[in-house]
C-alpha positions as CSV (number, residue, x, y, z in Angstrom):
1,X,143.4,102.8,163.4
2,X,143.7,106.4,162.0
3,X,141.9,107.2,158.8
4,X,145.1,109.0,157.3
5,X,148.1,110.7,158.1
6,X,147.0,113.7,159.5
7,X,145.4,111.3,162.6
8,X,148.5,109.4,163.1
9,X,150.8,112.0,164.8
10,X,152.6,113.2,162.0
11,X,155.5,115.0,164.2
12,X,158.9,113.6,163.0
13,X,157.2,111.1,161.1
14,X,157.9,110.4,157.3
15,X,155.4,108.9,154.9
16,X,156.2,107.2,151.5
17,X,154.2,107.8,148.4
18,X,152.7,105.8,145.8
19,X,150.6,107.0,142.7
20,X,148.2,104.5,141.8
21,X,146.2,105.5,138.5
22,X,142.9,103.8,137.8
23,X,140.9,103.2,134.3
24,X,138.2,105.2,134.0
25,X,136.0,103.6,131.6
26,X,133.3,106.3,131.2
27,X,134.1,107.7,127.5
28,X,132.7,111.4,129.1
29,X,135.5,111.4,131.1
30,X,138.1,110.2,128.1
31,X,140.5,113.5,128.8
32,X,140.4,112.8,132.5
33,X,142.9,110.5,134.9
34,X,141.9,108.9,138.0
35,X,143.1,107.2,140.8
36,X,144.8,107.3,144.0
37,X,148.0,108.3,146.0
38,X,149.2,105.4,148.8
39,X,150.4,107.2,151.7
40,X,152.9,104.5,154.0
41,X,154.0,105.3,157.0
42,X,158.2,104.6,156.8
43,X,159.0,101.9,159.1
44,X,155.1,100.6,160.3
45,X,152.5,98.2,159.2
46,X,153.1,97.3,155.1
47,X,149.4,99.0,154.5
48,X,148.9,102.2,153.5
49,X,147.4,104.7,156.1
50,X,145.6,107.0,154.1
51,X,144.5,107.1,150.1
52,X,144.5,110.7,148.4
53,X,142.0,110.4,145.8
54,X,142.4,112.4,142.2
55,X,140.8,113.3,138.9
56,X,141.4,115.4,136.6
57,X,141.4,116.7,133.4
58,X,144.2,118.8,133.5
59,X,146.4,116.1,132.5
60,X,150.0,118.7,132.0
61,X,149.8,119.9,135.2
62,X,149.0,115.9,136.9
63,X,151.8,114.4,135.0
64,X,154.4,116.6,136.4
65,X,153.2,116.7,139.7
66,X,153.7,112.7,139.9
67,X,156.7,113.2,138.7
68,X,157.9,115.0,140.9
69,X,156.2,113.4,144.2
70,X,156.1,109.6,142.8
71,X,157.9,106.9,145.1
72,X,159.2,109.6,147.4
73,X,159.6,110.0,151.1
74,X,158.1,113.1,151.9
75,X,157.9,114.9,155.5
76,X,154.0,115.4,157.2
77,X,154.8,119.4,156.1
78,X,155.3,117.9,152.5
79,X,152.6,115.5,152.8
80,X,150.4,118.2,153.2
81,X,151.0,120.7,150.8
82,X,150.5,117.7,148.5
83,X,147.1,116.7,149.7
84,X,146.3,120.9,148.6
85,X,148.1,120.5,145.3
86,X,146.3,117.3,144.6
87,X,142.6,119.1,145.9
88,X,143.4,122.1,143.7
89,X,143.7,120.0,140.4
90,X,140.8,117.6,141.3
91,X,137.8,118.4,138.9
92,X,134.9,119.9,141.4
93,X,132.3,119.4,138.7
94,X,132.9,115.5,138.1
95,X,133.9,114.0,141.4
């Protein structure tokens, strides 16, 4: 099975996306959000294919990225300028 996306032969392929946040219970990390975006292939198995994990603090910029990209169908070119949006918000000095 592929690990995500990128290994399943994206051409002409669209993916469904679902933000999943997760508590974090840590009181260091109160400002911060965590979780995970559920990439499903449209029309396959009823699993996701890949998780894009996040977890930031810069909570502004998060918000309106989910809602923008939240329950959408999204092509593998959209997919991917995702997974860079979501990697350039992640917080380098707590994951």
């Amino acid at each position: 099975m592929p690990r995500d996306a990128r290994e399943a032969g994206m051409k002409g392929k669209t993916y469904f996306l679902s933000f999943v946040e997760e508590c974090v219970m840590d009181p260091a990390y109160f400002e911060y959000v965590g979780g995970r975006i559920e990439v499903y292939e449209m029309g396959a198995d009823k699993y996701a294919i890949e998780e894009i994990r996040f977890f930031t603090k810069k909570l502004k910029e998060f918000y309106k990225l989910r809602e923008k990209w939240d329950f959408e169908e999204v092509t593998a070119k959209e997919l991917e300028r995702l997974r860079k949006k979501i990697t350039a918000l992640n917080d380098k000095e707590k994951e």
